[in-house]
Structures are given as structure tokens and as C-alpha cells.
C-alpha positions as CSV (number, residue, x, y, z in Angstrom):
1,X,23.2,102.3,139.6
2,X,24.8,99.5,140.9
3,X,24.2,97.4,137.6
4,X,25.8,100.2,135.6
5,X,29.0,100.6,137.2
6,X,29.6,96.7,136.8
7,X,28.8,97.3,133.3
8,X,31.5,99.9,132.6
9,X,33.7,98.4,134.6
10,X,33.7,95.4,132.2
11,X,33.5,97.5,129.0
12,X,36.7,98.9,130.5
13,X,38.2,95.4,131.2
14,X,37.3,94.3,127.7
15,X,38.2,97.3,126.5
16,X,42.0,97.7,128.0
17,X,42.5,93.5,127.4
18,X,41.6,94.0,123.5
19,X,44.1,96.7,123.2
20,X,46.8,94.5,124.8
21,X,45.8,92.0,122.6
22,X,46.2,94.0,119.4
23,X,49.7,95.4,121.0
24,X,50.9,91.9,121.7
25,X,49.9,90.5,118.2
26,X,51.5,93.7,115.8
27,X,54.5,93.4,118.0
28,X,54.6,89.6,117.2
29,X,54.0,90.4,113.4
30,X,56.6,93.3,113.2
31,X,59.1,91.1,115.1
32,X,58.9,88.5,112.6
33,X,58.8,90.8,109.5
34,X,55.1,90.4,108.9
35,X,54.6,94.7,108.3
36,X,51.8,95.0,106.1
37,X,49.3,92.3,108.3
38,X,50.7,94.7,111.2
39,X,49.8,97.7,109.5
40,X,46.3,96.2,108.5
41,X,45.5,95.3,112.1
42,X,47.1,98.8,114.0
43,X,45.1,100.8,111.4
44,X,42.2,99.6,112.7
45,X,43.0,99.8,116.3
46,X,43.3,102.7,118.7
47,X,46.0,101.5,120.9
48,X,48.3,103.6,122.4
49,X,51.8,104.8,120.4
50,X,49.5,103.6,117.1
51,X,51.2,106.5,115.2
52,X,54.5,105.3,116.3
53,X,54.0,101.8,115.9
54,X,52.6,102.4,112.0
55,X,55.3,104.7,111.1
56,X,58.1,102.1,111.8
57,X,55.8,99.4,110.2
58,X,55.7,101.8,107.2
59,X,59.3,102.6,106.9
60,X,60.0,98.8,107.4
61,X,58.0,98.1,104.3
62,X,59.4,101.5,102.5
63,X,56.3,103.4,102.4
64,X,58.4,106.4,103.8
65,X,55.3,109.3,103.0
66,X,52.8,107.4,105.0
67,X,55.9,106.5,107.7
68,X,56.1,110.6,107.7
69,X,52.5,111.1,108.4
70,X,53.0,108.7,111.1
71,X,56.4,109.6,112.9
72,X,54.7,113.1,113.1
73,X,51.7,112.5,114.4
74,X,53.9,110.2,117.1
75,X,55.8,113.3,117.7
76,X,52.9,115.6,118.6
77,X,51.7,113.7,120.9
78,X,55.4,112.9,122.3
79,X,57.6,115.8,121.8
80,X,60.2,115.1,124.7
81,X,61.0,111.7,123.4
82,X,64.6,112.3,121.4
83,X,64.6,108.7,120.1
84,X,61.5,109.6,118.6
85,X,62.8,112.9,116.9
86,X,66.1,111.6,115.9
87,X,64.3,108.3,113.9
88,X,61.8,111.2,112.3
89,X,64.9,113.4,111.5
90,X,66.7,110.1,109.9
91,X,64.1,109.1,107.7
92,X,63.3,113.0,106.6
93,X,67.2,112.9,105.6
94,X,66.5,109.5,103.5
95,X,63.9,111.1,101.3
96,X,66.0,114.4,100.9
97,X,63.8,116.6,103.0
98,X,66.8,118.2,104.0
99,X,65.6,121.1,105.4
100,X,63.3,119.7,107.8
101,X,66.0,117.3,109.0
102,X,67.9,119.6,109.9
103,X,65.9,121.5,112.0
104,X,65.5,118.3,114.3
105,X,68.9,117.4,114.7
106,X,69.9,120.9,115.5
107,X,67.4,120.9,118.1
108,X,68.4,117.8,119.4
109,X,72.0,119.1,118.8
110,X,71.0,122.0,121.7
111,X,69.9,119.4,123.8
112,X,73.0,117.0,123.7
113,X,75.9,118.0,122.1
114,X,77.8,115.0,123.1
115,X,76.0,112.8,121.4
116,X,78.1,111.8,118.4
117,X,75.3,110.9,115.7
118,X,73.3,113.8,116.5
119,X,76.8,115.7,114.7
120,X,77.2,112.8,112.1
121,X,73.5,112.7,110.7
122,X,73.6,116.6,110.9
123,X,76.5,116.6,108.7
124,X,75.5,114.1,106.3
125,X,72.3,116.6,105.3
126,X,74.7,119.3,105.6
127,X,76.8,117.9,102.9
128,X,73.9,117.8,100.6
129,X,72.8,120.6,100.8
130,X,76.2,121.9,99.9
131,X,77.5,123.6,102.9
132,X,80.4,121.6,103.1
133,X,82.5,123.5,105.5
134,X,80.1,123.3,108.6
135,X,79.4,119.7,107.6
136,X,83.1,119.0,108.3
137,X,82.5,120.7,111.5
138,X,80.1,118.1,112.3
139,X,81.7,115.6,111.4
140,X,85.2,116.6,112.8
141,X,83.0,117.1,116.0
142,X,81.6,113.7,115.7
143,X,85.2,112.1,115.5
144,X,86.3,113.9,118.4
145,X,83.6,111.9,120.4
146,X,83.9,108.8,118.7
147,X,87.4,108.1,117.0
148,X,86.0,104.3,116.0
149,X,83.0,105.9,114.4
150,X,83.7,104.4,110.8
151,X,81.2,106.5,109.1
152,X,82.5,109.5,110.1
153,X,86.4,108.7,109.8
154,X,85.0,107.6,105.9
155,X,83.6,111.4,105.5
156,X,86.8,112.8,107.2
157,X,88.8,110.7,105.0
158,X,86.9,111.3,102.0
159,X,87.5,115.0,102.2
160,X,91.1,115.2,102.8
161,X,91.6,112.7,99.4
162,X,89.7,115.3,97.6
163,X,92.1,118.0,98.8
164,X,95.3,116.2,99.0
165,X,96.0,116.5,102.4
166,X,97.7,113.0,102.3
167,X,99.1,112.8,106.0
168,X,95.7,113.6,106.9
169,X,94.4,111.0,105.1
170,X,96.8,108.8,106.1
171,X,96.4,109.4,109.9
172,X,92.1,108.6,109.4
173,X,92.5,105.6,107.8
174,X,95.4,104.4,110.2
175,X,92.7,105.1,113.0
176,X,89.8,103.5,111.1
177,X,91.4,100.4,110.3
178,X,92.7,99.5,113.8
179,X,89.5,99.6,114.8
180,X,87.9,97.6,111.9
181,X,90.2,96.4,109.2
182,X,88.0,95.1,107.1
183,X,86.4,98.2,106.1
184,X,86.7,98.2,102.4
185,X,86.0,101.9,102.1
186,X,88.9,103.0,103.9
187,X,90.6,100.5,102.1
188,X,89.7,101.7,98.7
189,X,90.7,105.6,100.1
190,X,94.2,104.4,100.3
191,X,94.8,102.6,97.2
192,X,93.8,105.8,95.3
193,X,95.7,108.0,96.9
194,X,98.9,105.8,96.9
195,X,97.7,105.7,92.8
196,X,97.5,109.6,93.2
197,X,100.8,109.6,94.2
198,X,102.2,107.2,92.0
199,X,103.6,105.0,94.4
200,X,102.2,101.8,92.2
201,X,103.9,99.2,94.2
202,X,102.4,100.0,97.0
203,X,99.1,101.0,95.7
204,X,99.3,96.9,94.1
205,X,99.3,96.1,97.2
206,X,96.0,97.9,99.1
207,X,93.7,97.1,95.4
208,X,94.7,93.5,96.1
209,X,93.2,93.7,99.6
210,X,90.1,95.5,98.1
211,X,89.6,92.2,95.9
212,X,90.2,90.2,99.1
213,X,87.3,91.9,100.9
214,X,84.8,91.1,97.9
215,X,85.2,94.7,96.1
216,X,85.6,93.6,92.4
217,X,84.7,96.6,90.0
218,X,85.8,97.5,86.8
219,X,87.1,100.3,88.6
220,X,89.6,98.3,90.8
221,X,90.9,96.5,87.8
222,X,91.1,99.4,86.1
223,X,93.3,100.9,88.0
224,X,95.2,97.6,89.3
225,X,95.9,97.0,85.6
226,X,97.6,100.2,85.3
227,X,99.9,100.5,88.4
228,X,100.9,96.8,87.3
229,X,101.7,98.1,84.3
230,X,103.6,101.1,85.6
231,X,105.4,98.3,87.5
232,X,106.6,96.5,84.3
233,X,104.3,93.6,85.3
234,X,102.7,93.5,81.8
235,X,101.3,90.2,82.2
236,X,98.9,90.8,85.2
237,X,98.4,93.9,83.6
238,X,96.3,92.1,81.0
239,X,95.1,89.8,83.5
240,X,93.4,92.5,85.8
241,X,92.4,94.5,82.3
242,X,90.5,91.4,81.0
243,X,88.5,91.4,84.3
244,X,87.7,94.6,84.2
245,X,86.2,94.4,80.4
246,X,84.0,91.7,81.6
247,X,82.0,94.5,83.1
248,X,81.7,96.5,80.1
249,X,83.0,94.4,77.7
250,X,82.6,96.9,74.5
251,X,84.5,99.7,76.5
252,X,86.6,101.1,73.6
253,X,89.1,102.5,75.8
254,X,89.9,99.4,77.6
255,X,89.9,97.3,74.9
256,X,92.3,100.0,72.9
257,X,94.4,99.9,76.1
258,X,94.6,95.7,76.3
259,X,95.7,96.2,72.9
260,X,98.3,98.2,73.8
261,X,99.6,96.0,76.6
262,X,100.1,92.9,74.3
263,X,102.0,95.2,71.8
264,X,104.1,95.3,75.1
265,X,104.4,91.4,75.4
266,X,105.2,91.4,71.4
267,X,102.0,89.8,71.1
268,X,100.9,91.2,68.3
269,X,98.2,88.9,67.1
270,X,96.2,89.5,70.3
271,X,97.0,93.4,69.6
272,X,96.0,93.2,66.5
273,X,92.6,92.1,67.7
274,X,91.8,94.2,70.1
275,X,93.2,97.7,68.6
276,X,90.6,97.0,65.5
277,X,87.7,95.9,68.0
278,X,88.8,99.1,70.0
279,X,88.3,101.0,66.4
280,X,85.0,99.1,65.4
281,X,83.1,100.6,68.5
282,X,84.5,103.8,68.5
283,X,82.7,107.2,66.9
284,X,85.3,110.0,67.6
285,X,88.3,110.9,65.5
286,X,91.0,107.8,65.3
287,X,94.0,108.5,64.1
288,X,95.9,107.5,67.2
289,X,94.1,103.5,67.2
290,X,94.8,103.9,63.4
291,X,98.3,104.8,64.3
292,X,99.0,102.1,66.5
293,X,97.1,99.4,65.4
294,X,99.9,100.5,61.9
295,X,102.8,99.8,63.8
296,X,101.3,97.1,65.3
297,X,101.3,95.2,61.6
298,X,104.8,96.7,61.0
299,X,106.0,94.5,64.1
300,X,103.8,91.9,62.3
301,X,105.8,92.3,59.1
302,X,102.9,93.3,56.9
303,X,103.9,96.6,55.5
304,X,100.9,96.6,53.1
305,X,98.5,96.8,55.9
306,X,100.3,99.3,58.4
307,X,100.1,101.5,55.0
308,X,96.3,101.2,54.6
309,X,95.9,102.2,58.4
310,X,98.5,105.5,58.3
311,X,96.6,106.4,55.4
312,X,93.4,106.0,57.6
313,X,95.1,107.9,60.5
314,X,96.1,111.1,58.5
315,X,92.9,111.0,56.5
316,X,91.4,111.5,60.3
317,X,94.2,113.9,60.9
318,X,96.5,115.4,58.3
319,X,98.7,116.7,61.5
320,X,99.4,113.7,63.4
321,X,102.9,113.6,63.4
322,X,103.5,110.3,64.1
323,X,101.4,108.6,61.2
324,X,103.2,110.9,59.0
325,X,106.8,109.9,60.3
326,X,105.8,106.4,60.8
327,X,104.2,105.9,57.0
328,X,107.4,107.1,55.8
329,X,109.9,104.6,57.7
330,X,107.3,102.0,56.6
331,X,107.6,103.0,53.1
332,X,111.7,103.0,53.6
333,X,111.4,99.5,53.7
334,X,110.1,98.9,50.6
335,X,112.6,101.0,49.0
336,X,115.9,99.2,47.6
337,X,117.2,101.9,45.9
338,X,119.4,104.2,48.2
339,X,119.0,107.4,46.4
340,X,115.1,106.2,46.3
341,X,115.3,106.3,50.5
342,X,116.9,109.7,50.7
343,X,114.8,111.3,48.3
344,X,112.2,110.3,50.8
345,X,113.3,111.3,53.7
346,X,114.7,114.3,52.3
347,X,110.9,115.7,51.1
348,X,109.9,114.2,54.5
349,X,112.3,116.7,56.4
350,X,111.5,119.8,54.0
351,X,107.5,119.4,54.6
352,X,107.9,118.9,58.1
353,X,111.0,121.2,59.8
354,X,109.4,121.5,63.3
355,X,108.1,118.1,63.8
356,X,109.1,116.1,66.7
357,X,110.5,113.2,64.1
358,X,112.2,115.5,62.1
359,X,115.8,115.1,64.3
360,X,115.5,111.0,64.1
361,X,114.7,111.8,60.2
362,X,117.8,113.7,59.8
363,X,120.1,111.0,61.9
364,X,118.3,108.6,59.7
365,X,119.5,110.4,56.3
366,X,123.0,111.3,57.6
367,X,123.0,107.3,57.7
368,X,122.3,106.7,54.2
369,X,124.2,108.9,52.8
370,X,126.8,107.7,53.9
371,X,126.0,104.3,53.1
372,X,125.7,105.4,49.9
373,X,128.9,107.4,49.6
374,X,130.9,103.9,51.1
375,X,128.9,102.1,47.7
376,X,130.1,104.9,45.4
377,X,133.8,104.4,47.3
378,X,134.0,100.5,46.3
């Protein structure tokens, strides 16, 4: 009897050291990133908190269905732990089981309401599942608890953007930034809504800072582009559209647009070229690009060609009112004869009573008629 007892005793021994072993050596592997030889060697084990220990090893490695498994098996056998729950609740909320996420944080909501991500993480599920009101509740409740939370004070800030409640949004961000001002987000909130409100200047101003903190997108130059150009600053107006096309750089619209901007600098070569590239990519109608790139060879004294592109732009759309103005005035010029010019105009005017031209048309006539009644005077 003796004998046996000694023997279980050292089964025991052997028993408890080889599971301290196996603890010791996963920890050491998960420490230093090493998840999958973890995995391989807990799987095989039956140490205590296995299910915990695998589920983090899994969700380290992104295997978040087998870190599911895992974290609920951990909380079966542990259901009073709330770190516990609230890690199973995150990762349920990172593969969009929404529902079952938030279950958990409500629960752990009941038992401590003061703790502010318990609100946030509820809210962020909230959100997705589209009940956006009582996700602002959380969240509001969540900044009232936390007012350097930046997550939160994003979400806040976020919300008021969308619904113009400027002081609002104004009053978030003040907050958020004196508690980290190098949070780009924020940054980026207040740029667009000093865009919104059309205050360029100062909307330069927080896009530059965005660039600063390492946010270049063709978005950002996008829009720097345009309140520079809204500023008269035509030149870094090109600059900051150039950057932004070397993100996408067949975007019809931007190139249309750079176009447009060297028209503004009389640089009509470089308009020239990017108006027709502009043209070559798009599939929609074009009589506006035809239109402009037209006046863009009247400024570049080729009357020949800005012909052959009205033509293009009222053969995309008879009503465009400014290729039909504009193709006369063009044809004007080749006209020597003064009764030539006001027969022109004249038809021009009787075709088209309502149009927007048809006032400058008229002023334009008066002009040459007289000019021609002085010629039949001398």
C-alpha cells in the first residue's frame, strides 16, 4: 500500500511539473510571436486555461472561428471573468457577429456601467447594425466617462459632420486634439467641414496639416486643389491636382479639371493636353470637354480647330448653349465683311430668343451696326 501511494504521488509530481512545463514554454512562444508552434504544443496538452490560451493564440494568428471555439469553451468554464467576456465580445464584433456581441457587452454593461469601453464597443456594433440613435447613446455615454477617449470623440465627431451641427463638431475636435494633436482623423473632420462651409483659407490650412501627419490621398489633394483654387492660388492648385492624379492617373474628371486650371494660368498648351486626354478616356456625352477644349484653341488662335470641336459638342448636344454661341463668335472672326457679321448674328438671335447668350448677341450686333453705319457716314 505503501509502494502505491509513493507511486501516485510521483505520477502526480510528474504530472503537475509537465504541465508547468508546457505552460512555461507556450507562454515563451506566444511572447515572442511564435503562435502556431504554441498552438501545436497547447493542443496537445491539458493544462489548465488551454481553451483560453488557444483562443488568443488563434486570434493572434487570425484564425478567428477556431479562436471562437476556444474563447467559448474558456468562458464556460469561467463565466465570472469580464476580461474574458469582453475579449470574446470584441472578437465576435470583428467578424460581424453582431448580435452575439451585443448580448455580452450589454451584460457586462449591467455589471459596470462606468466602464467606458464596455459603452464604446457596444456602440460600435450598434452602429452596424443600424440603430444609430442608441449607438450615439453609447457613445455619448462613453465620452462622458472619458473625454480623451479618441475613438469615441472620432464617432461623436463623425456624426455631428454628417448633420451639420458645426459648433458641435467644433467643440469634439477642440477636445480631442488637446489631448492628442496628432490625431489625423480629427484632423481630416475639420478640414471638410471648413470645405463644407466654404471657408477655403482656412480649410488650406488643416489639409496642409493632414499632409504633415503622413495622410496623402487623392482625396486630400482633391480637395486642397480646389479650395486653392477658390483662393485664386491657381498655381498650387495644379500642384496639389497633379498629386492627386498620380493616384489614379486616367481619372477623366481630374484630368478635365487640370485642364481647366491651366486655361486659368493662359497656359493653353498644357490645357490643350489634358482637356483631349480628359476626352480620350471618357464614355459619357461630351459636349462640355468639347466645348472647352474649343475655346481653349480660340485663346490658342486656331479658329479651324475650335470649329471642329463645337461641331463635336453640338453633334453631342444640339442644346448646349454655349457651343452654339461660342461657334458663332468664332466664326465672327473669320468674317471681314460687316454685313456678313450681322447677318450672323442676326439668324443667331432669331433661332435662339431665350438663350442665355442671346443679350451679349444683341450688345454685340448693336456694335456693328453701328460700326457699319460710321463706314456708310465717311
Amino acid at each position: 500500500m505503501r509502494n502505491f501511494l509513493i507511486i501516485v504521488l510521483i505520477l502526480i509530481t510528474f504530472k503537475t511539473e509537465a504541465q508547468s512545463s508546457v505552460l512555461k514554454v507556450s507562454d515563451s512562444l506566444m511572447a515572442n510571436g511564435n503562435f502556431s508552434k504554441a498552438i501545436a504544443l497547447l493542443e496537445n496538452s491539458n493544462i489548465q486555461n488551454r481553451a483560453y490560451k488557444l483562443a488568443k493564440a488563434y486570434n493572434a494568428i487570425g484564425n478567428y472561428d477556431k479562436a471562437i471555439v476556444n474563447y467559448r469553451k474558456a468562458v464556460e468554464s469561467n463565466k465570472e471573468n469580464n476580461l474574458l467576456q469582453y475579449e470574446y465580445a470584441k472578437i465576435l464584433s470583428k467578424v460581424k457577429k453582431n448580435e452575439a456581441a451585443v448580448l455580452i457587452f450589454k451584460k457586462l454593461k449591467k455589471i459596470d456601467s462606468t466602464n467606458p469601453n464596455y459603452n464604446y464597443e457596444l456602440g460600435v456594433v450598434l452602429e452596424r447594425l443600424k440603430q444609430t440613435e442608441e449607438a450615439q447613446n453609447n457613445f455619448r455615454r462613453t465620452y462622458k466617462l472619458d473625454k480623451t477617449h479618441q475613438k469615441v470623440i472620432y464617432k461623436l465627431a463623425k456624426y455631428s459632420l454628417k448633420n451639420k451641427e458645426y459648433e458641435r463638431l467644433d467643440t469634439l475636435i477642440t477636445v480631442g486634439l488637446n489631448s492628442y494633436p496628432q490625431n489625423a482623423a480629427l484632423t481630416s473632420l475639420k478640414a471638410q467641414s471648413l470645405y463644407l462651409l466654404k471657408d477655403y483659407t482656412k480649410a488650406i490650412v488643416w489639409f496642409e496639416k493632414l499632409l504633415e501627419l503622413g495622410e496623402q490621398s487623392q482625396f486630400v489633394f482633391e480637395k486642397l486643389s480646389y479650395a486653392y483654387k477658390k483662393d485664386l492660388e491657381y498655381e498650387k492648385a495644379i500642384k496639389n491636382l497633379e498629386k492627386a492624379l498620380i493616384f489614379r492617373p486616367n481619372n477623366a474628371e481630374n484630368l478635365y479639371k487640370l485642364g481647366g486650371l491651366y486655361q486659368l494660368i493662359n497656359d493653353y498648351d498644357n490645357a490643350e493636353k489634358y482637356i483631349k486626354l480628359s476626352i480620350q478616356l471618357q464614355d459619357v456625352p461630351l459636349d462640355n470637354q468639347y466645348t472647352k477644349l474649343a475655346t481653349v484653341y480660340n485663346r490658342l488662335q486656331k479658329p479651324q480647330e475650335a470649329l471642329v470641336y463645337f461641331k463635336k459638342a453640338l453633334k453631342e448636344n444640339p442644346n448646349n448653349e454655349s457651343a452654339k454661341f461660342y461657334t458663332i463668335t468664332t466664326k465672327l472672326s473669320f468674317y471681314k465683311d460687316l454685313q456678313s457679321k450681322i447677318d450672323l448674328l442676326e439668324t443667331y438671335i432669331k433661332n435662339n430668343p431665350k438663350s442665355n447668350y442671346a443679350a451679349i448677341a444683341k450688345w454685340e450686333l448693336s456694335k456693328l451696326k453701328k460700326e457699319q453705319f460710321l463706314e456708310v457716314e465717311d
